[in-house]
N, C-alpha and C positions, 0 to 999 in steps of 0.2 A: 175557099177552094181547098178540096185536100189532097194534102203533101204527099207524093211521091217517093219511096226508098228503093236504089239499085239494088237489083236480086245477089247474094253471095254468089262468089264464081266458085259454083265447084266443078265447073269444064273446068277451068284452070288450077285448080288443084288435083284433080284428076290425071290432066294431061300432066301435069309435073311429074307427078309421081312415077307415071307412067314412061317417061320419058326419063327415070333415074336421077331427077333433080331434087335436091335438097331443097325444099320447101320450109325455111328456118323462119320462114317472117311469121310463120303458122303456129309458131311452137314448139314442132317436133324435132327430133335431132336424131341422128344416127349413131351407134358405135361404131367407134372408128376398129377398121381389121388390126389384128397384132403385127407388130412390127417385129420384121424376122431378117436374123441377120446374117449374111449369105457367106460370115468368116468362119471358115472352119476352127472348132474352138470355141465358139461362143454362144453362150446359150440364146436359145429362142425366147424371145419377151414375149407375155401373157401367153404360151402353151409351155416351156417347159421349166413347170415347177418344180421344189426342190422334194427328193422323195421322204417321207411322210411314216410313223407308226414304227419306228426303228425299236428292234426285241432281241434282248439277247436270252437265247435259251426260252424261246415265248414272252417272256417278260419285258416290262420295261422299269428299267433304272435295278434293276435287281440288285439286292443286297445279299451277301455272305453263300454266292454261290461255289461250291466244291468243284464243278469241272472245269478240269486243265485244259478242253476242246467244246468253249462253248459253241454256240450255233446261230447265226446272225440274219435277220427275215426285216422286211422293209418293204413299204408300198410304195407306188409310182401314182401321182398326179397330171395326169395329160389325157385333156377331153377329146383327143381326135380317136376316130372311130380304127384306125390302122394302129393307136400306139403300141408300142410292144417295143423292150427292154433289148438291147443286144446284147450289152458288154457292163460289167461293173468293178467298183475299184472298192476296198475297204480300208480303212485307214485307223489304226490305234496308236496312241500316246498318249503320254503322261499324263499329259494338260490339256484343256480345252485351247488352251491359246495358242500351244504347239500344232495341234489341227486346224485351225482358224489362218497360224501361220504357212501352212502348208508341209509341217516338219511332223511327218510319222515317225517318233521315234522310235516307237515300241514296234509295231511290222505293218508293212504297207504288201497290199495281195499283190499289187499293178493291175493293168487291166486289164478284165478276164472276160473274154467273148462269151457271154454266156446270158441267158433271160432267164437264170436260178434268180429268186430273190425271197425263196424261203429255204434255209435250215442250211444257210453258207457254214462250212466249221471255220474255226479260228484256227492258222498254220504258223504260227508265229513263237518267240522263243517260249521259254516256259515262263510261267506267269507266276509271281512271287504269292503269298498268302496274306491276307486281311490287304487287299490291295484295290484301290479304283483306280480303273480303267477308261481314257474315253473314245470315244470312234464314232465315224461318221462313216457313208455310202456316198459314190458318187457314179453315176449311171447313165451310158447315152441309149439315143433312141434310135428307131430303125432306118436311120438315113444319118446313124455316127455323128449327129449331133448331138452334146453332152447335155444332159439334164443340170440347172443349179445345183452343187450340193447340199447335200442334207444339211440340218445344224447339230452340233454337236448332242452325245447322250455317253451313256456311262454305263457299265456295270461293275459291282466290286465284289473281290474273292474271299473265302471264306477261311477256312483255316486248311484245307486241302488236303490231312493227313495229321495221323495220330502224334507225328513228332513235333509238331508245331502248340501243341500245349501238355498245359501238366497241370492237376490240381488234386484239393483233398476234400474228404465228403464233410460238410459242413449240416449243424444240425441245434436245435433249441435242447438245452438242459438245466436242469436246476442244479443252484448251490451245491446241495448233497449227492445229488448223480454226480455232479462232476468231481467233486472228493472219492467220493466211490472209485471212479476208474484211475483216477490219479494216484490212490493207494494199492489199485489191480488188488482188490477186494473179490473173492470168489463165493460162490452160493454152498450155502452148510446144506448135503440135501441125508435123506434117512432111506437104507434100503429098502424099510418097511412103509408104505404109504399109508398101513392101517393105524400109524400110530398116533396119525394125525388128524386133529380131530378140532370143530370149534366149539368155542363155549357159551355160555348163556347169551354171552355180548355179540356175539357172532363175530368172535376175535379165532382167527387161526392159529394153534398151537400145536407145535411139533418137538414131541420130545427126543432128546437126543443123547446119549452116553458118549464123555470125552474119553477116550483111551488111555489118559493117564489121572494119575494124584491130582486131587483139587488142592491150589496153592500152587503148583507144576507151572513153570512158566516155560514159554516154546518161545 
């Protein structure tokens, strides 16, 4: 006699579904929503991440830049279709650790109401030569909750101005060039160019009359 199989419930998977129930004996699973935390001050988990492509003067990590007013551009990470930047803070010091610790030594903006988040200048003291830099961004969004901060980045300065080096023009010579100048040895030349003339060897010979007695020592 042949066996019998109950049919799959897919009324009941259906109705589940439809009815907003987690249907986990099935296999499937949901993401769970971001948990958002209603203290002011504190960032939003899984939307506000930290902002992202930090450039100083377009760049990033630039080395041996000359301007004493670079210019500081950073992007924002948040998938909600309204995000948008209100306010930002920039933060430079010595160390990455000093930013990390919260201590701007070098100059902190405060917080500036503003959705600029390209070509902020740097207002801070003057900036010393062959010098790194580090800073970070920290940015809220449009309902003044703070984006994570950035992680720290760098830029370092160049020589800034002519007074900050000094050097001498350096160059390859031989043995006898260098006796040469070292005695300031000058060129014997003849007003007449026709006098000179080369010979079967194709050797250059310029003849010359000394002004005084041969034997005559100068």
């Amino acid at each position: 006699m042949p066996r019998s199989f109950p049919r799959p419930s897919c009324t009941l998977l259906v109705l589940s579904c439809a009815l907003g129930l987690q249907p986990a004996c099935y296999g499937f699973a949901t993401k769970p929503a971001p948990t958002v935390s209603g203290t002011h001050g504190t960032p939003v988990s899984g939307i506000h991440d930290a902002p992202i492509r930090l450039r100083a003067d377009d760049l990033a990590t630039p080395l041996g830049i000359d301007d004493a007013t670079p210019h500081f551009s950073w992007q924002l990470v948040d998938t909600r279709h309204d995000a948008r930047q209100t306010a930002y803070e920039i933060e430079v010091a010595s160390t990455a650790a000093n930013l990390l610790g919260g201590r701007a030594d070098i100059w902190d903006s405060g917080r500036v109401s503003s959705d600029q988040s390209v070509g902020v200048p740097y207002n801070g003291p003057a900036l010393a030569a062959m010098t790194r830099y580090y800073w970070r961004v920290l940015a809220w969004d449009q309902e003044g909750k703070p984006y994570t901060p950035s992680q720290p980045t760098w830029w370092e300065t160049g020589l800034n101005n002519s007074g900050n080096w000094s050097a001498k023009w350096i160059g390859s010579q031989t043995p006898e060039e260098f006796a040469l100048r070292a005695a300031h040895a000058a060129w014997i030349t003849t007003p007449d160019p026709a006098s000179a003339h080369a010979d079967s060897n194709g050797q250059l010979r310029l003849a010359y009359r000394f002004p005084f007695p041969a034997g005559a020592s100068t």
